[in-house]
C-alpha positions as a printed NumPy array, in Angstrom:
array([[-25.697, -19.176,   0.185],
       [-27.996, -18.324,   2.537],
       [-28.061, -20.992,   5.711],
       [-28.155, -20.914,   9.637],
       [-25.272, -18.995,   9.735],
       [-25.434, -16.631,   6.993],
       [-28.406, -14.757,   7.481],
       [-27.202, -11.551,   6.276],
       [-25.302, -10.771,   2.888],
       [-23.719,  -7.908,   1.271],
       [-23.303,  -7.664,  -2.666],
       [-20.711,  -5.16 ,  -3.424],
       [-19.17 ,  -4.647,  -6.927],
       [-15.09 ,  -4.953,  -6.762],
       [-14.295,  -3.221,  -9.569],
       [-15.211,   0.042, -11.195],
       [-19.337,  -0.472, -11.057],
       [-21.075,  -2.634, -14.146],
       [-19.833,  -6.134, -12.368],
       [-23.105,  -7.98 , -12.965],
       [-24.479,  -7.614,  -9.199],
       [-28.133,  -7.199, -10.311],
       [-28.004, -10.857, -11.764],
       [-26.415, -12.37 ,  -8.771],
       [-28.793, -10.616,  -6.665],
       [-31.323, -11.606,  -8.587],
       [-30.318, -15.501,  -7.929],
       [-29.994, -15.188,  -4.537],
       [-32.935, -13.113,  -4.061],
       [-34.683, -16.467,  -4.722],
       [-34.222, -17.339,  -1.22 ],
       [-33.58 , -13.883,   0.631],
       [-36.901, -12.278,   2.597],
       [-35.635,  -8.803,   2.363],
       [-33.489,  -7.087,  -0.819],
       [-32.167,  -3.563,   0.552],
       [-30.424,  -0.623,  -1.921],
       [-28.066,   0.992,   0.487],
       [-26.225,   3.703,  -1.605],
       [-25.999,   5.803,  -4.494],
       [-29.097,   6.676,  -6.985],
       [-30.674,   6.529, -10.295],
       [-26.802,   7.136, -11.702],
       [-26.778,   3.118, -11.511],
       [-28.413,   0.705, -13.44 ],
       [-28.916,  -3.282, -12.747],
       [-30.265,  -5.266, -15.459],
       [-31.735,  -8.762, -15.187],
       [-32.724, -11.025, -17.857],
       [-35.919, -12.908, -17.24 ],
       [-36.752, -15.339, -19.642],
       [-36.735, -13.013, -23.102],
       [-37.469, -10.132, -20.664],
       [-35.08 ,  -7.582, -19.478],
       [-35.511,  -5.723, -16.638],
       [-33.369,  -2.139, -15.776],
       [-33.629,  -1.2  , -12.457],
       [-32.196,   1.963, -11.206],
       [-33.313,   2.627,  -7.49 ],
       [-35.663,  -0.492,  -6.957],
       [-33.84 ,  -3.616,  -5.855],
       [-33.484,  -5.911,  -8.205],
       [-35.319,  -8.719,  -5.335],
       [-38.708,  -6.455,  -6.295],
       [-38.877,  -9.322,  -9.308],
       [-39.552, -12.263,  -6.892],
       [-43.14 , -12.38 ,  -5.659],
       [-43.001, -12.175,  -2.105],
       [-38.963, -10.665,  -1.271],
       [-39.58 ,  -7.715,   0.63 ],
       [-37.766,  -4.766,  -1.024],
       [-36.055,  -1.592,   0.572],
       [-34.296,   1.862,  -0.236],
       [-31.836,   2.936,   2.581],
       [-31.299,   5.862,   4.31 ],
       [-27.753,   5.731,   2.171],
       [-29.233,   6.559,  -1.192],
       [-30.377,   9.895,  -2.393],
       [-33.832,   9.676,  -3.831],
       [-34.732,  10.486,  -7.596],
       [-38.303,  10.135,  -6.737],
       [-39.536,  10.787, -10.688],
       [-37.712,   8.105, -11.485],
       [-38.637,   5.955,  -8.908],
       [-42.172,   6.112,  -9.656],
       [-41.416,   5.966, -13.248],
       [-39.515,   2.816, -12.321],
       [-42.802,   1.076, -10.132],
       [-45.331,   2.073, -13.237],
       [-43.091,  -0.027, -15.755],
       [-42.917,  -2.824, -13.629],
       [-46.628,  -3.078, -12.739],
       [-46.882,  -2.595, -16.34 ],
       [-44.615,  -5.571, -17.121],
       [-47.046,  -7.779, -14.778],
       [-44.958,  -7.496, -11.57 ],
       [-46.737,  -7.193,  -8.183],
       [-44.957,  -4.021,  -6.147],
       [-47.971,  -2.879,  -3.83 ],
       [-46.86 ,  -3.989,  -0.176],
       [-43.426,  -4.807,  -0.315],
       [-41.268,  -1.577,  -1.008],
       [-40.345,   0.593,   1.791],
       [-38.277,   3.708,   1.235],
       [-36.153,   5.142,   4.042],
       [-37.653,   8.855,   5.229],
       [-34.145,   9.704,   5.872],
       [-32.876,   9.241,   2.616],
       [-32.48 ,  12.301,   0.541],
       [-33.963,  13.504,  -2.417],
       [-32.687,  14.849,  -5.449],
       [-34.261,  17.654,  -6.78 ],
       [-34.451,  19.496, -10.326],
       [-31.716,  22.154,  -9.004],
       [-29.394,  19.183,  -8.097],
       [-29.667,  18.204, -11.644],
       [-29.245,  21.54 , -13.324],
       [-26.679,  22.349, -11.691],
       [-25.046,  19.492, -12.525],
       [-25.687,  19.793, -16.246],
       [-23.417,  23.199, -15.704],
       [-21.078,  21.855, -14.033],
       [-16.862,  21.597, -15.234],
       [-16.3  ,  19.198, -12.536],
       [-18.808,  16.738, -13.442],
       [-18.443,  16.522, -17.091],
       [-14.478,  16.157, -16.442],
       [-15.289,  13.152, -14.243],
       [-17.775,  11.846, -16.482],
       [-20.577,  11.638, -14.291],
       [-23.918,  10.513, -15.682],
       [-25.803,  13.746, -15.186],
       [-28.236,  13.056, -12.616],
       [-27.563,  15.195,  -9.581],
       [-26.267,  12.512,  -7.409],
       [-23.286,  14.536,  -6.811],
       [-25.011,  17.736,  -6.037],
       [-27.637,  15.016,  -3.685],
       [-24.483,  14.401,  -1.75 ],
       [-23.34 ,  18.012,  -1.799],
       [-26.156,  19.366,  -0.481],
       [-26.629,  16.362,   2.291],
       [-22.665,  16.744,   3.718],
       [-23.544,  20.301,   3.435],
       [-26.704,  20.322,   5.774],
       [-28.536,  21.713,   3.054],
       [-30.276,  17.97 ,   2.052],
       [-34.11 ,  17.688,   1.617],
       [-35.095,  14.178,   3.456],
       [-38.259,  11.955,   2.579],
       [-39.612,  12.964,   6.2  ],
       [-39.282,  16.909,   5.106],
       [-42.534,  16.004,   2.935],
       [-44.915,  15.45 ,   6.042],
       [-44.245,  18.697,   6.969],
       [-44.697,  21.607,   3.833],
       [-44.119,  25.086,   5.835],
       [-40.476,  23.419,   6.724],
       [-40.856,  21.907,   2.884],
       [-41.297,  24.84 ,   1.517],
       [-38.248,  26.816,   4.248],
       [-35.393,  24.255,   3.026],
       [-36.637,  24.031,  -0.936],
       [-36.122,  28.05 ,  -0.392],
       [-32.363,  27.502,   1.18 ],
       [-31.606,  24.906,  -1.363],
       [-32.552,  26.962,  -5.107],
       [-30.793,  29.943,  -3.137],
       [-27.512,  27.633,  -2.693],
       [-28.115,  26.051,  -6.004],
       [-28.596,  29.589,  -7.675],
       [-25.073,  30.874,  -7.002],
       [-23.57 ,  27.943,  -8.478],
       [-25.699,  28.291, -11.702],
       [-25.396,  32.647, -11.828],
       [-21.722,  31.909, -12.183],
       [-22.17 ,  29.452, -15.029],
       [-24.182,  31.962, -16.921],
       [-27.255,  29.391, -16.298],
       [-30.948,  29.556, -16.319],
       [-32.106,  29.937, -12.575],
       [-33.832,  27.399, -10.595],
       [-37.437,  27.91 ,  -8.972],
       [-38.814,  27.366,  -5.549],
       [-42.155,  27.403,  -6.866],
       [-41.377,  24.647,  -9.728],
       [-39.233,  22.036,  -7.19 ],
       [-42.176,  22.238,  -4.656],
       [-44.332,  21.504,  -6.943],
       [-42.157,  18.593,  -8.593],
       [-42.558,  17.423,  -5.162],
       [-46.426,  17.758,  -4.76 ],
       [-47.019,  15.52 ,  -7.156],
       [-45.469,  12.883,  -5.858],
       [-45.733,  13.107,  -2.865],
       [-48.881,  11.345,  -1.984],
       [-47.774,   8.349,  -3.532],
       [-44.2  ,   8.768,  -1.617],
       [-45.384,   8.924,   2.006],
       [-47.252,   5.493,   2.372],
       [-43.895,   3.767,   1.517],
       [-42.179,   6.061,   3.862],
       [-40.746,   4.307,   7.02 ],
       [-37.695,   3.787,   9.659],
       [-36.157,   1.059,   7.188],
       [-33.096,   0.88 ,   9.655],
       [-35.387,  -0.252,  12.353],
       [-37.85 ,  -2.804,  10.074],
       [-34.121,  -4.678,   8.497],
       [-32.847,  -4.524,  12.016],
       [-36.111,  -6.694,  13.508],
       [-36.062,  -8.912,  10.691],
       [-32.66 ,  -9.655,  11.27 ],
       [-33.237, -10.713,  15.012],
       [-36.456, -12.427,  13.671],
       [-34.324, -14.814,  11.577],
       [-35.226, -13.115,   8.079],
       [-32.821, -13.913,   5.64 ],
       [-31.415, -10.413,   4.051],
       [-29.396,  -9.58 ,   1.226],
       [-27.901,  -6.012,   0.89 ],
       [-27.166,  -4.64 ,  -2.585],
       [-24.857,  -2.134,  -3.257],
       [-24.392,   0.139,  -6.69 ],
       [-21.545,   1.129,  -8.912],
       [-18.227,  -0.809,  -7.502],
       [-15.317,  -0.572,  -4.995],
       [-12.919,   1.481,  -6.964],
       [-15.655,   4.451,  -7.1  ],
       [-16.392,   4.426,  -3.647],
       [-15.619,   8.328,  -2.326],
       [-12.847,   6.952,   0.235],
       [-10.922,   3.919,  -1.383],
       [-12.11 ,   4.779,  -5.202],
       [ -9.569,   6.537,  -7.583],
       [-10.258,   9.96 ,  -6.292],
       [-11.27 ,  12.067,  -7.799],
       [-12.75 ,   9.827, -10.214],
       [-15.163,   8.324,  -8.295],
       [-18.883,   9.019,  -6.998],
       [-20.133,  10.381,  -3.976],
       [-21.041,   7.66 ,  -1.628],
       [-19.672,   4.799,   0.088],
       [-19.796,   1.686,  -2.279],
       [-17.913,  -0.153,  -0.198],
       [-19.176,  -3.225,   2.183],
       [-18.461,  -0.398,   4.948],
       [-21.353,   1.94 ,   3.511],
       [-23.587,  -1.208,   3.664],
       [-24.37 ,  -0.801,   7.274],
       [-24.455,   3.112,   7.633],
       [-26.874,   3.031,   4.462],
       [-28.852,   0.693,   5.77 ],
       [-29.086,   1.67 ,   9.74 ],
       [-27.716,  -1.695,  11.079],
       [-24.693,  -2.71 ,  13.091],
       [-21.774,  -3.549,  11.558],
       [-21.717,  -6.476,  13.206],
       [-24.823,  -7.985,  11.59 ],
       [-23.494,  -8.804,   8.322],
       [-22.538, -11.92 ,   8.064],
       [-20.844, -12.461,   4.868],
       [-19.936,  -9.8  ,   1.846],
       [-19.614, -11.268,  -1.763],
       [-17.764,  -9.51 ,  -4.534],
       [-18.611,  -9.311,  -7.743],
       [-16.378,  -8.962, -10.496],
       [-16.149,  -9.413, -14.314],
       [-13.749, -11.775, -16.051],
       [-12.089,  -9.197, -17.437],
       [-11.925,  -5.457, -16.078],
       [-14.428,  -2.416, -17.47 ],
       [-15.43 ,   1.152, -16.375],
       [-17.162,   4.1  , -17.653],
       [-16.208,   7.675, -17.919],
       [-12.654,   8.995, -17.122],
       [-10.027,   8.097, -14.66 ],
       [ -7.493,   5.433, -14.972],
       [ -7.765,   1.504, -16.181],
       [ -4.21 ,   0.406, -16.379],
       [ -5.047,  -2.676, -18.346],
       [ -7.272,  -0.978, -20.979],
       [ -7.313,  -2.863, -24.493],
       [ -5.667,  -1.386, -27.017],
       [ -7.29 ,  -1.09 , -30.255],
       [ -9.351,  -3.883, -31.965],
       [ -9.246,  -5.248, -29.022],
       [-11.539,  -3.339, -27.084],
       [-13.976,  -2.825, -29.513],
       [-14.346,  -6.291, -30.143],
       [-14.704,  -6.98 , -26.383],
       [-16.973,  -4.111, -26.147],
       [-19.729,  -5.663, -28.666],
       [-19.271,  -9.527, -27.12 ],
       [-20.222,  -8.289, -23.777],
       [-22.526,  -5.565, -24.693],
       [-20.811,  -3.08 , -22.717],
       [-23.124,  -0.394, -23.015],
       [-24.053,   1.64 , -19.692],
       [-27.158,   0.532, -18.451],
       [-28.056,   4.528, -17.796],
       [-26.574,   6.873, -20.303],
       [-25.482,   4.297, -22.79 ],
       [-22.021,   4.804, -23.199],
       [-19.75 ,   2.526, -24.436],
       [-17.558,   1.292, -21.572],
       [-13.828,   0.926, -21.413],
       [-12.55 ,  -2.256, -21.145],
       [ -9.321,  -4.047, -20.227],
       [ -7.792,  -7.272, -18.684],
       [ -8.63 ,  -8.493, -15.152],
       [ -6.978,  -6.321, -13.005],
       [ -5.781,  -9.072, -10.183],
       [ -4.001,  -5.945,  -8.07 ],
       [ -7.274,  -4.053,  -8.28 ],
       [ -9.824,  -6.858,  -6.909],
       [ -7.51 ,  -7.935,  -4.137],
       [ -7.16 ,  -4.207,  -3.181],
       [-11.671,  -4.602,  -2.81 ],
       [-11.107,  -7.692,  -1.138],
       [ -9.34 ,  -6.074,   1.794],
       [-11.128,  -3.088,   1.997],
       [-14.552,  -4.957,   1.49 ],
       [-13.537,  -7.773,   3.798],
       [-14.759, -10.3  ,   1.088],
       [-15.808, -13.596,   2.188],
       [-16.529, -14.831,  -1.896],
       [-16.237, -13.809,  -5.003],
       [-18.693, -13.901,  -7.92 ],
       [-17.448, -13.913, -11.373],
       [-19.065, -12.641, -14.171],
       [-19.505, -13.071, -18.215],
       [-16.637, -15.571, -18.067],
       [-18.325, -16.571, -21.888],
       [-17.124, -12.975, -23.308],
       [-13.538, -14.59 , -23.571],
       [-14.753, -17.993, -25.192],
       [-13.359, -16.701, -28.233],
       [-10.098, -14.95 , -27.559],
       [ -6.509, -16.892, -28.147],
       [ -5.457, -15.642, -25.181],
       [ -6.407, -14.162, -21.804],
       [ -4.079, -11.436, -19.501],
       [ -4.53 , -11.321, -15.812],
       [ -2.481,  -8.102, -13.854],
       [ -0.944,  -9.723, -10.926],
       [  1.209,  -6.188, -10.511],
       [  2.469,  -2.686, -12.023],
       [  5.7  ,  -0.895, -13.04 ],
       [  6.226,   2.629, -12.314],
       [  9.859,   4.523, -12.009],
       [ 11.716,   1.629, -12.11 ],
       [  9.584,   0.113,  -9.321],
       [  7.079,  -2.975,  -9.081],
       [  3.76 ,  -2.351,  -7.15 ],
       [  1.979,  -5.776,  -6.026],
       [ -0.739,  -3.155,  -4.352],
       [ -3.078,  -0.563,  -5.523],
       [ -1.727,   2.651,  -5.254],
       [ -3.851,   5.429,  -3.997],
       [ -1.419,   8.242,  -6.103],
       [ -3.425,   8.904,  -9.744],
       [ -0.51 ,   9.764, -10.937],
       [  1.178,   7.061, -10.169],
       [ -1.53 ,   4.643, -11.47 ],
       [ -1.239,   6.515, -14.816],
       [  2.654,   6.177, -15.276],
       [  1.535,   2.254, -14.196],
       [  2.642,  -0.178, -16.644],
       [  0.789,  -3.322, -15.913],
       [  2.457,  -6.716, -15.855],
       [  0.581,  -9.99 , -16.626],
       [  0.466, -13.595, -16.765],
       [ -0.823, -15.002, -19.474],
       [ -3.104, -17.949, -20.18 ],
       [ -3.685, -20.078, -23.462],
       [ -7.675, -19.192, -24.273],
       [-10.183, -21.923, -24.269],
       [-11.874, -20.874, -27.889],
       [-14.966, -22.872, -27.063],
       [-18.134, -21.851, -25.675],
       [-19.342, -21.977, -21.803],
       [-23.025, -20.843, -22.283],
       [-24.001, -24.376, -21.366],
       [-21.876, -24.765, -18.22 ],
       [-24.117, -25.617, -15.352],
       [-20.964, -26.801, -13.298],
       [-17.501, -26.602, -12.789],
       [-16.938, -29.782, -14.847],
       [-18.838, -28.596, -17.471],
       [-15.891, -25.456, -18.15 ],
       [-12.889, -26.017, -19.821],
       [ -9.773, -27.241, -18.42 ],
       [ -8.006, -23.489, -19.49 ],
       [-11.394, -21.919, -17.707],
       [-10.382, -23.422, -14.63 ],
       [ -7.187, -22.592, -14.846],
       [ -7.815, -18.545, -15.226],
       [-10.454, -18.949, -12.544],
       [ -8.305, -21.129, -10.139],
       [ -5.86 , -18.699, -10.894],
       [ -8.054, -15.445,  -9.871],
       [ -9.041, -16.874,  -6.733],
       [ -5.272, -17.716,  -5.346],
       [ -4.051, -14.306,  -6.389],
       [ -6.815, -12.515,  -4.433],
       [ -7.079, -14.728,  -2.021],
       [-10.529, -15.51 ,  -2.074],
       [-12.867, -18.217,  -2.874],
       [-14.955, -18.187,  -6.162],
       [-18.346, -19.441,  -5.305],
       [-20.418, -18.135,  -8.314],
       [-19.492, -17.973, -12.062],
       [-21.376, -16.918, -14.958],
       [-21.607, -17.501, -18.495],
       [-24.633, -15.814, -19.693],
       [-27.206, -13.163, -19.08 ],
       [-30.163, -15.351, -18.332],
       [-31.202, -16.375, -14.856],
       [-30.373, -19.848, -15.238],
       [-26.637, -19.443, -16.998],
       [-24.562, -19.175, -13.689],
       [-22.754, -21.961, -11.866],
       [-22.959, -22.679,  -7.685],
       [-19.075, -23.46 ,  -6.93 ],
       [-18.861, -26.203,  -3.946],
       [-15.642, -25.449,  -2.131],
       [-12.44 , -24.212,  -3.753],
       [-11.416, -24.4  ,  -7.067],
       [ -9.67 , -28.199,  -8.059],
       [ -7.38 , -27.03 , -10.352],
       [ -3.305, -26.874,  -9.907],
       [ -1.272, -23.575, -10.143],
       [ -1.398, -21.231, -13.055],
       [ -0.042, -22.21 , -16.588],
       [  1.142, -19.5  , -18.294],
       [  1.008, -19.599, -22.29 ]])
């Protein structure tokens, strides 16, 4: 992917978060010099599968697994710094060389204990469905000028000033939920103890990606959760509190806009998300279940089970335009091996009225009765597939398929967790128009 041209790539989910971006990150990390985390926080979880190895990675980009790749946290991603640590003693634990090559942004924000007991109080969040880890109340306090930054720590008499304004802020919230109070004394000294190990891998990351960039490095951006939570073009309110889109790449980051060179989405074969908020092509029951267990689809964090539905076509083309996508990566393509047959949403009803677009009303999207085409299912594996031959003819059909209707080109598919189960697509797709079953 990455060539004279393309020296700098975004990896954004286009769908509702879950996609399978660690993997392909993980792939093209193989020839990247810099991986960069430009939003979110420890809410998110990538896994990659290594052999019989699995790595979760919440914060640290998933590029932190190839000796060598330079890895970065933006200035766009608030800062669970227990868990980040926690995070960079499991891998050295697990063999894998860290000491050098991650940087972390000193104006990215922190989230503190108050952020996450206030959280645990909070009506909003547990009618969203948020995970529970203060990322919310990060981005509160941030938009709010209240925010703690990395750079606070070299100075402790302002440390200790804004930790003060901060537990005062956080302890209205938690007086009128009845709560226990938070502590200035406690945060600070969450803070103290990591703080020596913090500062070394503080720096200007904006300015280090930036001089790479006009040095020729080749860098790959990696975005969390998906396109349909981002704050802006998500299903509000259902969404999470930063920018997931290819937009928030740049700002999160501290690069122009104009040095991105190509954005690749990633989506699943089928459509999942986690928590509440619409899905208009959810499964019905046993369906779901059984899709559920075939693709393991689990949250990487809390360990919920997700929803799951048919590939919402009206959805990714909706990320595609608001992402600018250049490609498309699809994902766990083997989950349907076994189904007779296979939906894809190419539009919705509501009141009497088709929608080929996604509507930004939530109340229209739940009065949304999806329309599909259908395809026959292939009912044979794909786990071997190491090329576009290799899938069945009713594979390339759906895929074919998925690319016309959003108007995109497919240049990755995989069938499999492992490293090595994911084919390179050369070109478009050689297969006619859709059949329908």
């Amino acid at each position: 992917m990455f060539d004279t041209n393309t020296r700098t790539i975004v990896v954004v989910g286009a769908q509702w978060g879950d996609e399978g971006k660690g993997k392909l990150v993980d792939v093209l990390a193989e020839r990247a010099d810099w991986v960069v985390r430009y939003q979110g926080g420890a809410n998110a979880g990538h896994t990659v599968h290594i052999g019989e190895k699995s790595f979760v990675l919440h914060q640290i980009p998933s590029g932190i697994l190839h000796p060598g790749v330079r890895c970065a946290i933006g200035n766009g991603v608030v800062l669970d710094v227990e868990t980040l640590f926690a995070e960079i003693d499991e891998l050295v634990s697990d063999g894998i060389d860290v000491e050098g090559r991650l940087y972390v942004s000193d104006r990215a924000h922190l989230v503190l204990p108050y952020h996450k007991l206030v959280d645990s109080q909070s009506s909003a969040s547990k009618e969203i469905g948020t995970t529970g880890r203060g990322i919310g109340q990060a981005y509160e306090d941030k938009f709010g000028r209240r925010g703690i930054r990395v750079l606070d720590l070299r100075n402790p008499e302002r440390l200790r000033k804004l930790v003060e304004r901060g537990v005062a802020h956080a302890n209205i919230q938690l007086a009128m939920a009845g709560a226990k109070r938070a502590g200035v004394d406690y945060t600070l000294g969450v803070l103290e103890k990591f703080t020596q190990r913090l500062l070394p891998l503080a720096e200007d990351v904006g300015l280090r990606v930036h001089r790479a960039i006009v040095g020729g490095a080749a860098v790959l951006l990696e975005g969390a959760q998906g396109s349909l939570l981002d704050i802006d073009h998500g299903t509000y309110p259902y969404v999470t509190s930063s920018s997931t889109t290819s937009g928030g790449a740049a700002t999160g980051v501290g690069i122009a806009p104009g040095e991105l060179d190509s954005v690749i989405g990633v989506v699943k074969a089928y459509t999942t998300r986690v928590g509440n908020g619409p899905l208009p092509t959810e499964f019905d029951e046993p369906l779901a279940s059984r899709v559920r267990e075939l693709g393991n689809e689990f949250g990487a964090t809390t360990g919920r089970p997700r929803r799951c539905g048919w590939f919402d076509g009206v959805v990714v083309r909706y990320a595609a335009r608001v992402n600018g996508l250049t490609d498309l990566a699809v994902t766990k393509l083997d989950v349907l091996d076994t189904l007779e047959r296979i939906g894809l949403c190419t539009g919705y009803e509501a009141d009497g009225e088709m929608y080929e677009e996604f509507p930004g009303d939530l109340d229209l999207l739940e009065r949304a009765v999806p329309r599909y085409e259908w395809f026959e299912g292939w009912k044979t594996s794909t786990a071997a597939a190491r090329a576009l031959t290799d899938l069945p003819t009713e594979a390339r059909r759906y895929l074919d398929r998925i690319q016309s209707f959003v108007e995109t080109q497919i240049t990755y598919v995989s069938v499999g967790t492992r490293r090595d189960q994911i084919i390179g697509v050369e070109g478009a797709l050689p297969v006619g128009p859709t059949v329908v079953a």
